[in-house]
C-alpha positions as CSV (number, residue, x, y, z in Angstrom):
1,X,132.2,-182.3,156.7
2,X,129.1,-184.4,155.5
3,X,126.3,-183.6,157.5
4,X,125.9,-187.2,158.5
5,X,128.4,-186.7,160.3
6,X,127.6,-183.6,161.3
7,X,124.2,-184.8,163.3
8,X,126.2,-187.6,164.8
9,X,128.3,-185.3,166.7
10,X,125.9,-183.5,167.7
11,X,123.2,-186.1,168.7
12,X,126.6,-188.1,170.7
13,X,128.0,-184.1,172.0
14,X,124.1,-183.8,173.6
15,X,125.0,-187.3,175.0
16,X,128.2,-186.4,176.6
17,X,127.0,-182.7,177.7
18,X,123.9,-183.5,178.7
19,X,124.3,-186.5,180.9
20,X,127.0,-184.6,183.7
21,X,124.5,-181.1,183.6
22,X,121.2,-183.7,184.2
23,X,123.6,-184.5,187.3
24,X,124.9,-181.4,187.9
25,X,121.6,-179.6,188.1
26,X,119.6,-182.6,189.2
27,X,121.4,-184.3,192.5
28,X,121.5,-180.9,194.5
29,X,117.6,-180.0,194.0
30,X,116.5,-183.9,195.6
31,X,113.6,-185.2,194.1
32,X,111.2,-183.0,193.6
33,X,109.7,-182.0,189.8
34,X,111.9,-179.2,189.5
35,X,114.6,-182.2,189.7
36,X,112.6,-184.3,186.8
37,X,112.5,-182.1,184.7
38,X,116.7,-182.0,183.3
39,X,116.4,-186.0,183.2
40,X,113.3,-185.7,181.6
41,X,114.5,-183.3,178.6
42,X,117.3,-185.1,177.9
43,X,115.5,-187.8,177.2
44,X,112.9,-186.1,175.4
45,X,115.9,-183.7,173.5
46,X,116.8,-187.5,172.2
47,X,114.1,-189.0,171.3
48,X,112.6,-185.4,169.4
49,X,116.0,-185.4,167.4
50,X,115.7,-188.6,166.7
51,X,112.4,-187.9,165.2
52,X,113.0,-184.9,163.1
53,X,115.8,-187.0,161.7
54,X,113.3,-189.7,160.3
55,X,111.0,-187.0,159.0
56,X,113.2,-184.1,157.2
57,X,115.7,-186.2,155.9
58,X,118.2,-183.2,157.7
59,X,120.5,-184.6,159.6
60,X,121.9,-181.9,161.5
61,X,118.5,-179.7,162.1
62,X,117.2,-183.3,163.9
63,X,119.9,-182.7,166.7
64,X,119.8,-179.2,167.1
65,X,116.0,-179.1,167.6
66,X,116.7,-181.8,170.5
67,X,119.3,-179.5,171.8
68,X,116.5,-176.8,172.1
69,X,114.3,-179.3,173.8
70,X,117.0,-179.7,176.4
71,X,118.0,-176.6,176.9
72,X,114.3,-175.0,177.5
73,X,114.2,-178.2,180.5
74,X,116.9,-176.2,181.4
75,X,115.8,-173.4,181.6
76,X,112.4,-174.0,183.3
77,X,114.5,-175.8,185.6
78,X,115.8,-173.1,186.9
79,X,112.7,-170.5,186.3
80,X,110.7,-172.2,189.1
């Protein structure tokens, strides 16, 4: 598979995965920071990806670095 491709999926699967967890993880917490901050790595998972696309010319390491964005949101999200 051409890696083209390859970052699609994954910038679109970090899309489809990401929106129902923000939800998921989000709604039952209220809103309160600990509930900002799955929304808010999403959206910065996106836009870092989107980034590292622009300026490594890799197309699949773009996506993946964004999925590490998100999932460290995660993750703090559920540290506190």
């Amino acid at each position: 598979m051409r890696k083209n491709v390859t970052g699609a999926l994954l910038q679109l699967s970090l899309l489809v995965i990401g929106i129902p967890v923000v939800y998921l993880v989000a709604v039952p917490f209220g809103l309160t920071a600990k509930s900002l901050l799955p929304p808010l790595g999403l959206l910065a998972g996106l836009i870092v990806s989107g980034v590292m696309v622009k300026r490594t010319n890799q197309p699949v390491s773009g996506p993946l670095t964004g999925w590490l964005v998100f999932g460290v949101c995660l993750a703090l999200a559920f540290a506190f």
